[in-house]
C-alpha positions as CSV (number, residue, x, y, z in Angstrom):
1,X,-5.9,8.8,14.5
2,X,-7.3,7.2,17.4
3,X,-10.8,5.9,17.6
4,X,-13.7,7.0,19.3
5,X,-16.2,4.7,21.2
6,X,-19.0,5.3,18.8
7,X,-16.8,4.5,15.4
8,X,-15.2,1.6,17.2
9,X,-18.3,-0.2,17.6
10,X,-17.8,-3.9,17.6
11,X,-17.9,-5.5,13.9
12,X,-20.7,-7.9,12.4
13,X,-18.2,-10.3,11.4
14,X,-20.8,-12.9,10.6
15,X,-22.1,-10.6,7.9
16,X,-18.5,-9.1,6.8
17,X,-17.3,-12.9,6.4
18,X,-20.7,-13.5,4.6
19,X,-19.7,-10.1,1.7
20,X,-16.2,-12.1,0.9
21,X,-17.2,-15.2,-1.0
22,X,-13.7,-17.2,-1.6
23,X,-13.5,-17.1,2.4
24,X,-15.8,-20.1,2.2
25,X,-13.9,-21.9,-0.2
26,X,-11.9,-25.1,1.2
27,X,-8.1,-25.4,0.8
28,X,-6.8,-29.0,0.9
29,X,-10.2,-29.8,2.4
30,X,-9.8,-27.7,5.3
31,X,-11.3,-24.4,5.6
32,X,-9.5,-21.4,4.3
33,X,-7.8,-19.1,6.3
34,X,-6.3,-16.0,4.9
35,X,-3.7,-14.3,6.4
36,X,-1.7,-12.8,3.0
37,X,-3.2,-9.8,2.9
38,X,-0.1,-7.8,3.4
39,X,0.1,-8.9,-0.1
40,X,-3.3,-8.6,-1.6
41,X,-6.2,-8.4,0.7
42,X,-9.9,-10.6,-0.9
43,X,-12.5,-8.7,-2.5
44,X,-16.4,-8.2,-1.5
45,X,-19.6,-9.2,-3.6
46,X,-20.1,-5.8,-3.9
47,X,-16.2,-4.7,-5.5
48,X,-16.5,-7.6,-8.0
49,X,-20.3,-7.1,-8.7
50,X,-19.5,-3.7,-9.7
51,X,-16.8,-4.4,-12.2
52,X,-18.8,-7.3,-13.7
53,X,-21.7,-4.1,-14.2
54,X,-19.4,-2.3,-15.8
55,X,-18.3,-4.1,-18.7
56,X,-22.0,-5.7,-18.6
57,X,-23.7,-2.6,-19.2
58,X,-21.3,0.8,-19.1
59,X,-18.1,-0.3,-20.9
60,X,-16.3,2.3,-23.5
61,X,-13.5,4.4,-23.6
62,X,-13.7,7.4,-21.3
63,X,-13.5,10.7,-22.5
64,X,-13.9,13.1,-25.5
65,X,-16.9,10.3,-26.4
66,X,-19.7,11.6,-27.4
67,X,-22.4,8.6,-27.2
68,X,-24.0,7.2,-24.4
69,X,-22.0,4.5,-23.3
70,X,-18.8,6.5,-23.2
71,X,-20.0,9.2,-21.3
72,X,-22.0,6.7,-18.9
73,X,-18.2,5.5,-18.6
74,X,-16.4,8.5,-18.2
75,X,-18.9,9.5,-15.4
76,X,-18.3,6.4,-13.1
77,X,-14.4,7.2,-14.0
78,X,-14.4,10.4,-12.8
79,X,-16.7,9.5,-9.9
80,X,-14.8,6.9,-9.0
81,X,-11.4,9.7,-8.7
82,X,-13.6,12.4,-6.4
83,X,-14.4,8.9,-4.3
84,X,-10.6,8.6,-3.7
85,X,-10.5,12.3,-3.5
86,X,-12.3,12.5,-0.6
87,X,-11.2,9.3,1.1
88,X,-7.5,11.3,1.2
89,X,-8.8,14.2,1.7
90,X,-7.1,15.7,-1.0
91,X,-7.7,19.2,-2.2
92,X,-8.9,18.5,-6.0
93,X,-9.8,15.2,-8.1
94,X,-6.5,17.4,-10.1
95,X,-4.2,16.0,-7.4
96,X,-5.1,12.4,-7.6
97,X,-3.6,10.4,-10.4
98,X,-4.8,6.7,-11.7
99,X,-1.5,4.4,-12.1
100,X,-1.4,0.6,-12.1
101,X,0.2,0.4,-8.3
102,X,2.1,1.6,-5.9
103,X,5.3,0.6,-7.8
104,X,4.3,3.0,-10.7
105,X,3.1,5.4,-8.5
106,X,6.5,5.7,-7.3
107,X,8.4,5.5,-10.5
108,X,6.4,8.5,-12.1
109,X,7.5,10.7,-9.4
110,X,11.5,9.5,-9.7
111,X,11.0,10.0,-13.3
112,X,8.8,13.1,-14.0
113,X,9.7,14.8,-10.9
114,X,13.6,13.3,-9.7
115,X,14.9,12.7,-12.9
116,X,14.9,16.6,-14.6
117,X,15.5,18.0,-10.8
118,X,18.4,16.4,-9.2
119,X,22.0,16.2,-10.0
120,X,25.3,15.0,-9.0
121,X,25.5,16.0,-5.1
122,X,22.3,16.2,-4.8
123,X,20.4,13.8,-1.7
124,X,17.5,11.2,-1.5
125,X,16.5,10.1,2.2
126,X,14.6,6.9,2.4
127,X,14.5,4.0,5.3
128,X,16.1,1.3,5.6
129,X,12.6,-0.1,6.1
130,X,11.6,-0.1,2.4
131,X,9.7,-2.3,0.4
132,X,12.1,-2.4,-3.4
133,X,9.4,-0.6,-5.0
134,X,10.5,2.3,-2.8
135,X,14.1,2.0,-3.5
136,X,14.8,0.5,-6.8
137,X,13.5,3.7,-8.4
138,X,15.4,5.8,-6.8
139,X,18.6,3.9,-7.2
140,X,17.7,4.0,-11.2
141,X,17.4,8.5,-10.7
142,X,20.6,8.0,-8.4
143,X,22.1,6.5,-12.0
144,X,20.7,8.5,-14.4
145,X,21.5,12.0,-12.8
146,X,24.2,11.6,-10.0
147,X,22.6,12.3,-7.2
148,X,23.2,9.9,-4.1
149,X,20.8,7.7,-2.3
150,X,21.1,8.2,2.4
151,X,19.4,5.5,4.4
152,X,18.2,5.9,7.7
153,X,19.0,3.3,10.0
154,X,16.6,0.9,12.2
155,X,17.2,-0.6,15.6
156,X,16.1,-4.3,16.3
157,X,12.7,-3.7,17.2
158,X,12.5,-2.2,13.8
159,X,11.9,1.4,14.5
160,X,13.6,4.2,12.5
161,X,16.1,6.5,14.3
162,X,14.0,9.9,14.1
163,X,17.4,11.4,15.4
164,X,20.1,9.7,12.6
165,X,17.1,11.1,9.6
166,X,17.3,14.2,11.3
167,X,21.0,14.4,11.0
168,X,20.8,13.4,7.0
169,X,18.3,16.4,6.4
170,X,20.8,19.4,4.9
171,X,20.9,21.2,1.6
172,X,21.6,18.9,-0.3
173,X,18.3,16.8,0.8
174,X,16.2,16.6,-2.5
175,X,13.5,14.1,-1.7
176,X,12.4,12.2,1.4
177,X,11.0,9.1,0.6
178,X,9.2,6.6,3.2
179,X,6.5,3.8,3.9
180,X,3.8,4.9,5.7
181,X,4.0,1.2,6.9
182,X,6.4,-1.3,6.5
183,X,5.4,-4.1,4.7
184,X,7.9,-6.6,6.2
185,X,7.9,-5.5,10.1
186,X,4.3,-4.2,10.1
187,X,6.4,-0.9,12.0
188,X,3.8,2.3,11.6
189,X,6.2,5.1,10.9
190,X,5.3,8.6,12.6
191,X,5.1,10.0,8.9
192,X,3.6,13.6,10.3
193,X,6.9,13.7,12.3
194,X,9.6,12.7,9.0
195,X,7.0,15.0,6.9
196,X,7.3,17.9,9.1
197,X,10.7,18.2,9.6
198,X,11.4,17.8,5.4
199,X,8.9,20.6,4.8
200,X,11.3,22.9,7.2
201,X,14.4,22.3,5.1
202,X,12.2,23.0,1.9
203,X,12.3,19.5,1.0
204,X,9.9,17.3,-1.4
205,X,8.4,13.8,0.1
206,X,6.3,11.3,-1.0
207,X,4.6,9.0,1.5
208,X,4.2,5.3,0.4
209,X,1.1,4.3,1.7
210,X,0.1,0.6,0.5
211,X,0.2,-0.8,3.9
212,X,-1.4,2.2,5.5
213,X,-4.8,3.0,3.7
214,X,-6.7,-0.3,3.8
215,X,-5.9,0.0,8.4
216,X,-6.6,3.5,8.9
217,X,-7.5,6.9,7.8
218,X,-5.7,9.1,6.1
219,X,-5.6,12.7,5.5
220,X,-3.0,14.1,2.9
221,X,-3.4,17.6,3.6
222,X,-2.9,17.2,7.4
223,X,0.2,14.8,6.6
224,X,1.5,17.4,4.3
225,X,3.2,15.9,1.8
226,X,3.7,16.2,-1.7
227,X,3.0,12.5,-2.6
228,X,1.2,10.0,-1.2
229,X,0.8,6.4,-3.2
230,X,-1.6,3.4,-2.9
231,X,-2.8,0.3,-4.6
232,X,-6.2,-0.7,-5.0
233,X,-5.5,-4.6,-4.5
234,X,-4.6,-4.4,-0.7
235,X,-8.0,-1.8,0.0
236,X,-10.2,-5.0,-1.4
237,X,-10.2,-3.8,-4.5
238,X,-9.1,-4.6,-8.0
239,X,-5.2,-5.3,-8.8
240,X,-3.8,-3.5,-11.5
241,X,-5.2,0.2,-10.5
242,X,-3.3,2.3,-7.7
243,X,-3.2,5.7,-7.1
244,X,-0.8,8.5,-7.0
245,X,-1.4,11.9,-5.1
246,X,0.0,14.8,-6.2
247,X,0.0,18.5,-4.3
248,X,-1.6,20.3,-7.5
249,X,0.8,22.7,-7.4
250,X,3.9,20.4,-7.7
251,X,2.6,18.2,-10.0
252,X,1.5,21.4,-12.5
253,X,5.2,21.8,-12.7
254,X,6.6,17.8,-13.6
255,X,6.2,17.2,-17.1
256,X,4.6,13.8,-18.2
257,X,6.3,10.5,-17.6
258,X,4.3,8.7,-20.7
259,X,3.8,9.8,-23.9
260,X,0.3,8.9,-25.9
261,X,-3.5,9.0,-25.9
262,X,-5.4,11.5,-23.3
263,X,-2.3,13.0,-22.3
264,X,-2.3,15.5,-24.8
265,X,-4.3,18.8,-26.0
266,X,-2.8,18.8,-29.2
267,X,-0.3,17.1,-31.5
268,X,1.7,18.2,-34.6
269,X,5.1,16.9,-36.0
270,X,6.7,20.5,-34.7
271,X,5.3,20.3,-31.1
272,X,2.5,19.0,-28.6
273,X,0.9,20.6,-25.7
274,X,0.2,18.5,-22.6
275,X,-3.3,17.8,-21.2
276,X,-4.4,19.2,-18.2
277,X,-4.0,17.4,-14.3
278,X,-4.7,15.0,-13.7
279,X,-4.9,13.9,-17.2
280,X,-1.1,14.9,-18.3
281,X,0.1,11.8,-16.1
282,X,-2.6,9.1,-18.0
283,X,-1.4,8.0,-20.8
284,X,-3.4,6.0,-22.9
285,X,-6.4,3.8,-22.3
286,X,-6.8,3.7,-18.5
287,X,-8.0,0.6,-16.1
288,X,-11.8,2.1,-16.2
289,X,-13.2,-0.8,-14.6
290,X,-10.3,-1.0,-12.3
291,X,-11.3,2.9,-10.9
292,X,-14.6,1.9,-10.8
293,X,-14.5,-0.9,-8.7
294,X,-11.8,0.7,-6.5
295,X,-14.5,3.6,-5.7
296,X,-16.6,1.2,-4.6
297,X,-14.1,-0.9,-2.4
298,X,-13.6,2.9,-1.1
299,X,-17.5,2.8,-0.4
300,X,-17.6,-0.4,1.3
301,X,-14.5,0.2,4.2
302,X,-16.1,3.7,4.7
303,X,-19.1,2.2,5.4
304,X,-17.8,-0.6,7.9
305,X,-15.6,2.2,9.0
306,X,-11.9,3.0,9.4
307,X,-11.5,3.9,12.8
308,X,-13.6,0.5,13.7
309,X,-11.5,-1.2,11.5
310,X,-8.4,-0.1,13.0
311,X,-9.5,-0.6,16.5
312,X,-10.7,-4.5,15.9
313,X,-7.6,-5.1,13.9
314,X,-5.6,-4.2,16.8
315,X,-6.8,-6.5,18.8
316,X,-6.8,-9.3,16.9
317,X,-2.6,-8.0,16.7
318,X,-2.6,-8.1,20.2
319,X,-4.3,-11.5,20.4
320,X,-1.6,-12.8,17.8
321,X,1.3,-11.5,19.0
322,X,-0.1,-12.8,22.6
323,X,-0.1,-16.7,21.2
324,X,2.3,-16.6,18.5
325,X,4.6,-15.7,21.3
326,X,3.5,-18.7,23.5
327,X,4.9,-21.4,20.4
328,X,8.5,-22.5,21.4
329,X,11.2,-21.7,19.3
330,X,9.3,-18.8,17.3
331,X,11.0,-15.6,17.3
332,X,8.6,-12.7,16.0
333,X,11.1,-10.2,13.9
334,X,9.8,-6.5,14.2
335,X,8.8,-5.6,17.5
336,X,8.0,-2.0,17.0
337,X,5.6,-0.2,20.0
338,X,3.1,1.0,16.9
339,X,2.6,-1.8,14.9
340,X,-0.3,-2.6,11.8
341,X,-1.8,-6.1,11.9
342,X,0.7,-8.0,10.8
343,X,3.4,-10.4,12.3
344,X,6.6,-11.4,10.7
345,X,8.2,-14.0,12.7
346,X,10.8,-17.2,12.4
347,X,10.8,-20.5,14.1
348,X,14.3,-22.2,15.2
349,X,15.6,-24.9,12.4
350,X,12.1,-24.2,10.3
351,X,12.7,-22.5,6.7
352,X,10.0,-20.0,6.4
353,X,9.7,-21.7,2.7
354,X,9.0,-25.1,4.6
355,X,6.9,-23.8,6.7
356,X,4.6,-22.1,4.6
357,X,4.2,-24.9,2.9
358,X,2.7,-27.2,5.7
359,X,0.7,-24.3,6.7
360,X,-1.2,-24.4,3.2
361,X,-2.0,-28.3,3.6
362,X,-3.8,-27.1,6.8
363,X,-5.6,-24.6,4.7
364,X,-3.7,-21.7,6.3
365,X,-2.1,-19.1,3.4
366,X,0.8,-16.6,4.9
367,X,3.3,-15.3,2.9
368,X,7.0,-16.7,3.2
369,X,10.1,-15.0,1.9
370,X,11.5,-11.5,1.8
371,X,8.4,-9.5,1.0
372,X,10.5,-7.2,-1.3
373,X,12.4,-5.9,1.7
374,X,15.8,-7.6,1.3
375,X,17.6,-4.9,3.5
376,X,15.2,-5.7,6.5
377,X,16.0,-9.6,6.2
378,X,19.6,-8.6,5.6
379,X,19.5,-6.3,9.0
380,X,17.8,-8.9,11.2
381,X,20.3,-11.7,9.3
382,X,17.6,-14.5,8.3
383,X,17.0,-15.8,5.1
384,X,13.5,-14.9,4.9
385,X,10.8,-14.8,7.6
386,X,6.7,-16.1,7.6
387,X,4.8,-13.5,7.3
388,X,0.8,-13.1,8.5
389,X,-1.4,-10.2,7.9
390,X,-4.6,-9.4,9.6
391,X,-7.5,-7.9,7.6
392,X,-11.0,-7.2,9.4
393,X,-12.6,-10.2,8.0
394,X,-10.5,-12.2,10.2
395,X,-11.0,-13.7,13.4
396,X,-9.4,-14.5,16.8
397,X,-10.5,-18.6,16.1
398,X,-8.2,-18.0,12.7
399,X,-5.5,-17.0,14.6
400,X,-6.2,-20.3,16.8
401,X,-5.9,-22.4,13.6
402,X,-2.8,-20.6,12.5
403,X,-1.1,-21.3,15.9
404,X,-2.4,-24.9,15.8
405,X,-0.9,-25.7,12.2
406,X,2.4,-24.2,13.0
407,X,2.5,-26.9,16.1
408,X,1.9,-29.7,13.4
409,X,4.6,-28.2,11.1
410,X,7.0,-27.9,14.2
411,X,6.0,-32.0,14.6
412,X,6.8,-32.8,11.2
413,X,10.0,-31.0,10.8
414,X,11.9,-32.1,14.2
């Protein structure tokens, strides 16, 4: 969604640098600079002050409690689920599901919707782009019920052939499975497209969005598809709390992946009956402080604002890309035209390992290796690759620092 003037109002970064508290920690006795968070993104005063307040003052288990504390608890639970409602713009707080991550996220739906659906002959399209999380899964279903696993192919800038996925698609097409974003190349897939031309052949896809939601907005029922999957961790919130969204009507008919607590309506040794959505897919105790600080990492990007967000994070990708390209011997791997704020790159003779490394005792964290995407490292035939990712809390005289320590690590390794 492109930005307009207004909402892409120049950042206060002094004050956003000022709301994340471990960016003025030293590494090494340097200052820090973060640029892992393709992998986990820091947190703001405000996301761990409001988990601290909730085991402080509100903790109990949600639900079906009838004393104070618990339904002080279930309140922020639930109001932390119509937060992440409306940030998707999903129909219902029924179509949004608390998991741990994206990974589980992704394993419910091969499990509770894959795994009593397909059989042998039947088809699951994903990328070649992937992060594991979106293929191990569906290799286990593959296994389990016969059905076979079709990957679309990339080309070396790292964009997927719209025209081979469009060949895959035929009646035996079960599910469509794709990042929003990869996670390796940074490449922004044209999901609306892939979505679009799924629905026409009747078929289910879920959208894996962990790269897309903390960069820009997103609008589920305009995308169109069935699922959509996020983690908190990489949207400056908590780890260990993600979300799964579910069109209500497709996730009425999956029966429950987990067995257990709050799931249920009622239990006897002859039968159970489930719970009600979103309930049925919540087994157990959930990660109440986890939701709760979530909604409010939710509040805090919405009130800095997505579409400024994405418009100050592309520049400081075009600024990267700009003097990362200027170091000799650097190769940046993924080149795609649409791009999040991320660069994956190599440097001639230089293991990425090595490298990152050196770049800590500058006090610079990227992440080195194959970001769970072993087929894209496979494709572009390197090892592994360095890896950094831009948040809005970083700045163009980061980037500087980045560029000088790789200089030094280029010196020290010949």
């Amino acid at each position: 969604m492109a930005a307009n003037p207004k909402s892409a109002a120049p950042l206060d970064l002094e004050r956003i640098r000022r709301d994340f508290p471990i960016l003025s920690r030293q590494i090494r006795g340097k200052p820090l600079v973060y640029l892992d968070n393709g992998a986990s993104a820091q947190r703001p005063s405000a996301v761990i002050e409001a988990e601290r307040e909730y085991y402080e003052r509100h903790h109990a288990n949600v639900h079906r409690g009838v004393h104070t504390l618990s339904q002080e608890a279930t309140d922020l639970f639930e109001g932390a689920r119509e937060k992440v409602r409306g940030f998707l713009n999903a129909a219902s707080t029924k179509e949004i599901v608390f998991v741990r991550g994206t990974t589980e996220a992704i394993n419910l739906v091969a499990q509770a919707w894959g795994r009593p659906r397909l059989g042998k002959g039947d088809e699951i399209v994903i990328t070649w782009l992937e992060h594991h999380a979106n293929i191990v899964p569906w290799q286990q279903v593959c296994e389990q019920t016969g059905a076979g696993l079709k990957v679309v192919p990339i080309d070396r800038r790292g964009v997927v052939d719209f025209d081979a996925y469009l060949g895959m698609l035929g009646p035996k097409t079960r599910m469509v499975a794709i990042a929003h974003v990869s996670n390796a190349l940074g490449t922004v897939l044209p999901v609306e497209k892939f979505v679009a031309a799924a629905r026409e052949h009747g078929i289910a896809t879920l959208v894996d969005g962990a790269q897309a939601v903390p960069h820009q907005r997103v609008d589920v029922r305009s995308l169109g598809c069935d699922f959509y999957a996020f983690s908190g961790h990489k949207l400056y919130g908590p780890t260990g709390i993600g979300v799964l969204y579910g069109r209500e009507e497709v996730l009425d008919e999956m029966p429950p992946w987990q067995g257990g607590g709050d799931m249920i309506l009622t239990v006897s040794f002859e039968r159970t009956t489930y719970n009600h959505l979103p309930y049925k897919f919540e087994a157990g105790t959930p990660n109440i402080a986890g939701a709760v600080a979530l909604g409010t990492a939710i509040d805090y990007v919405e009130g800095v604002g997505l579409d400024r967000i994405a418009a100050y994070e592309a520049g400081l990708l075009d600024y990267a890309t700009e003097r990362l390209s200027a170091v000799p011997g650097l190769t940046i791997v993924g080149t795609a035209p649409e791009k999040a704020s991320l660069v994956s790159f190599v440097i001639d003779g230089v293991h990425p390992h090595d490298l990152g490394t050196i770049l800590d005792a500058e006090g610079v964290a990227i992440r080195t290796g194959h970001h769970c995407a072993m087929p894209v490292m496979d494709f572009f035939e390197v090892p592994a690759t360095a890896r950094a990712s831009f948040a809005f809390y970083n700045t163009r005289a980061e980037i500087d620092a980045l560029v000088t320590a790789l200089g030094r690590a280029r010196e020290m390794l010949g």
